[in-house]
N, C-alpha and C positions, 0 to 999 in steps of 0.2 A: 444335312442333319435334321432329323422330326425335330422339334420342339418338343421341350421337357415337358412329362405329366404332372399337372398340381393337383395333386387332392388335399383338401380341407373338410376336418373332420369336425363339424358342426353341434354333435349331438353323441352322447353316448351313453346307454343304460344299460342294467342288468336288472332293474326289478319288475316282477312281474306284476299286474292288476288281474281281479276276476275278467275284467272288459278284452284286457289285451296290453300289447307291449310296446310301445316304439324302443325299438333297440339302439339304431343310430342313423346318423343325419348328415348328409356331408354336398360338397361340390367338387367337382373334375371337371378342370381345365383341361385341354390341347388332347383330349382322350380320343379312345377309336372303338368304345366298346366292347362286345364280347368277343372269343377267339373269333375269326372270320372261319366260315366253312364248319363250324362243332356248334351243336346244340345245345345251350346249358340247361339249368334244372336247381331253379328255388327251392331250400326250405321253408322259408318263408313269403310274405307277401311285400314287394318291393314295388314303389312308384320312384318314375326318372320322369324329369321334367328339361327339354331338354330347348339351352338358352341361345345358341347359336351353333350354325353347322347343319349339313347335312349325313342323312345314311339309308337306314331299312330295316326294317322290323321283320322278324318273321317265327312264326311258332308253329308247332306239330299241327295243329287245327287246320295250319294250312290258311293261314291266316298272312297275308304280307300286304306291309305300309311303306310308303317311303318318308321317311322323316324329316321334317323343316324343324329352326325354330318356335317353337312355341306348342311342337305337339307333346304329351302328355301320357305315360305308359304306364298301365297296370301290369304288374308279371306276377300269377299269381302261383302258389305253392304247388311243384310237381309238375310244372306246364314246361316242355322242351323248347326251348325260342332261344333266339338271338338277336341283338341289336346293334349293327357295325356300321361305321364308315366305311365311305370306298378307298381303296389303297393310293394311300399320299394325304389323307384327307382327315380331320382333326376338328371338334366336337367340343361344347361342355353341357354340363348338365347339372341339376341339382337330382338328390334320390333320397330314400325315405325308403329305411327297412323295418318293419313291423310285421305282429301277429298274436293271434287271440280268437277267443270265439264269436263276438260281433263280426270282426271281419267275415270269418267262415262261414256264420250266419248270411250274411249279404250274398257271399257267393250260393249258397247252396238254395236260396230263395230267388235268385237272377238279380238281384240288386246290380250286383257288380254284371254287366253283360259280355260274357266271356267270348263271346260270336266277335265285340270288336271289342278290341282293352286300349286301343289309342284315341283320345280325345285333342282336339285342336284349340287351344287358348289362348287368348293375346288378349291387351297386350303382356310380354311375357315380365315387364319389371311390375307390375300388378300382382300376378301371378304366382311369380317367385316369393314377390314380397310377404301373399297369403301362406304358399308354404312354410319360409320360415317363421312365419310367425304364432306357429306351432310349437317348434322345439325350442324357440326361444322368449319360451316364457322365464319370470326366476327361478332359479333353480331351484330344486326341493328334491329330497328323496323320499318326501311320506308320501304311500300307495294312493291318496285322496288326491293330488297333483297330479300322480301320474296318471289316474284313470280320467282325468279330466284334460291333459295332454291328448291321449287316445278317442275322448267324447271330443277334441275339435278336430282330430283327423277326420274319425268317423262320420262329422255332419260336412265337411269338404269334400269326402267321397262319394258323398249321398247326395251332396250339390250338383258333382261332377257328371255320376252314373247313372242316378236315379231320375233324371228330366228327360227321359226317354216319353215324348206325346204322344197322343192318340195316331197321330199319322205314319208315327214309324212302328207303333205297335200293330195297328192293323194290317201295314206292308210287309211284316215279318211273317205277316201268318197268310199272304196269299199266295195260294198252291203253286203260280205261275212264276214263281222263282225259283220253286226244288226245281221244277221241271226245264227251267231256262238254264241254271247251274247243269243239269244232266244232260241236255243237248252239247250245252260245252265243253261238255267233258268228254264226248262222241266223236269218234272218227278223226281225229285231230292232224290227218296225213290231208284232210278235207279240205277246200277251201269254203269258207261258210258264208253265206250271205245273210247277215244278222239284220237287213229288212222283211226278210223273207221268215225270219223265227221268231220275228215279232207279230208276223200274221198267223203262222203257225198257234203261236202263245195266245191270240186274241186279244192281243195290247197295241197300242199305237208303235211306233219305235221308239220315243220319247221316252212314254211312259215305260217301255222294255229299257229303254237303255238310262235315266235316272234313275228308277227303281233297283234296278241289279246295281248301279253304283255305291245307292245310299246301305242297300243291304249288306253287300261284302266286299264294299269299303273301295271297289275297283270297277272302271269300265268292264263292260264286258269283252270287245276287240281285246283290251289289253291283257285281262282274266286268259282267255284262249289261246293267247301267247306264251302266256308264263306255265299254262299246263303243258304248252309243245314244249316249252324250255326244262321244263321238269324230266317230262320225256329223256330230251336228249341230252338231261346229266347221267340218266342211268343207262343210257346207250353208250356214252363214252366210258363209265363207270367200268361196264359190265360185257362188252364187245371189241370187236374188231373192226364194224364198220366204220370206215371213211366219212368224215365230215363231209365231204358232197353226199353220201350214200344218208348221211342223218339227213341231211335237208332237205332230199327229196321224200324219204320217209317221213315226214314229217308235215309234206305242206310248204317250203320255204322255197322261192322262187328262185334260189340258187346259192349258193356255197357262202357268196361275201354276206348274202341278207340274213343269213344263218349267223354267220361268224358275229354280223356287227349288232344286231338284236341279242344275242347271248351275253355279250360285252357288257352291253348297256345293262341289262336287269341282271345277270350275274354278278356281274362286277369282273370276270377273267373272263379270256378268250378261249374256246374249245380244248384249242394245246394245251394253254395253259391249265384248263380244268381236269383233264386226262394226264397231262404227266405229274401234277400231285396226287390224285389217285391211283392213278396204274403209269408208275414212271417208265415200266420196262415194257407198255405192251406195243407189241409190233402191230404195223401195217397203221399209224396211228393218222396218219398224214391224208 
């Protein structure tokens, strides 16, 4: 039997300030996150702070993290993403749901960096301790309180977001990462020799291969993997071909390497991914 879900509801408002709003405030114990496989969709701006456990992050951007203790999520209003453990597997978290024009403000100026919205923190009873100590100020319900509740989110988020340095700002803007991202996205049935793209790029491999990490958040071998894995969800999705017939399409040096790399970053097995989607389609095997 799972172990029961605890949620504890920490914080809870309904009024609003010019600045913005924390709505509510809470923790979840033994949790597993959002539905596994569906894409959810904020109205608002929601940070989860998450205090033990493992899972994975992942949003329309195309954006995926694997999560430990102690990383840190922005989810912000409108963005399709999801955040699960793997099956059997059970999580807590603290979270913080808010919203207002400061916030908006910060997104639509890059304050908040929507490219990566997970931060790594520790340690995390530190941490934790700075977030509640937000919502748990004394209580008041005059708007002067609560815009001052919202001005200590505000300079946390700006602590969190806004220390982006000179070295990650000027790495964000060298050409030789669109162009490193577009090679990997290339021929992906291929098998790639990523010392050979690093001379291609005019970068050392080092520098190719920190640089694409620190940018989007992933090796690059692994980045190229996860695009053949994308691949060959919507080959099972949307075909007939045979799991050996995806692997060699694919680049995968045979059927089990296919099957056991899809596991791993999927979280299900081929089978398993195609008969939740297409239970009835023949020739599946």
């Amino acid at each position: 039997m799972p172990p029961p879900i605890e949620t504890k509801i920490l914080y809870f408002n309904d009024i609003s300030t010019r600045l913005g709003q924390i709505s509510t405030a809470g923790i979840v114990k033994n949790g597993t996150g959002t539905e596994r496989g569906t894409l959810r969709v904020y109205g608002s701006y929601a940070l989860v702070y998450f205090l033990e456990g493992t899972g994975e992050y992942f949003d329309a951007n195309r954006y995926r993290h694997q999560i430990v203790a102690g990383d840190f999520v922005l989810v912000t209003p409108g963005l399709p993403h999801r955040y699960t453990t793997k099956p059997g597997r059970y999580w807590s978290e603290c979270y913080i749901v808010f919203s207002g024009p400061v916030f908006d403000l910060c997104m639509t100026t890059g304050v908040f960096n929507l490219d990566k919205p997970v931060r790594h923190l520790e340690p995390v009873d530190f941490w934790l301790s700075r977030l509640l100590s937000i919502v748990t100020a004394p209580e008041s319900q005059a708007p002067i309180d609560k815009s001052a509740e919202v001005s200590r989110l505000l300079a946390l988020l700006m602590e969190i977001f806004a220390g982006e340095n000179e070295e990650s700002q000027s790495l964000a803007s060298a050409p030789w990462l669109t162009k490193a991202k577009a090679i990997l996205d290339m021929n992906l049935e291929a098998n790639l020799d990523l010392k050979a793209v690093s001379r291609e790029l005019a970068v050392s491999y080092e520098t190719f291969r920190k640089g694409f990490q620190k940018q989007y958040n992933v090796p690059p071998a692994l980045y190229r993997t996860q695009r053949r894995l994308e691949v060959a969800c919507k080959l099972l999705e949307m075909t007939t071909m045979t799991h050996q017939q995806i692997a060699a399409h694919l680049g995968f040096s045979d059927e089990f390497h296919f099957s056991k790399r899809f596991k791993q970053l999927v979280g299900v097995s081929p089978r398993q991914h195609r008969r939740t989607v297409t239970p009835h389609t023949p020739n599946s095997e």
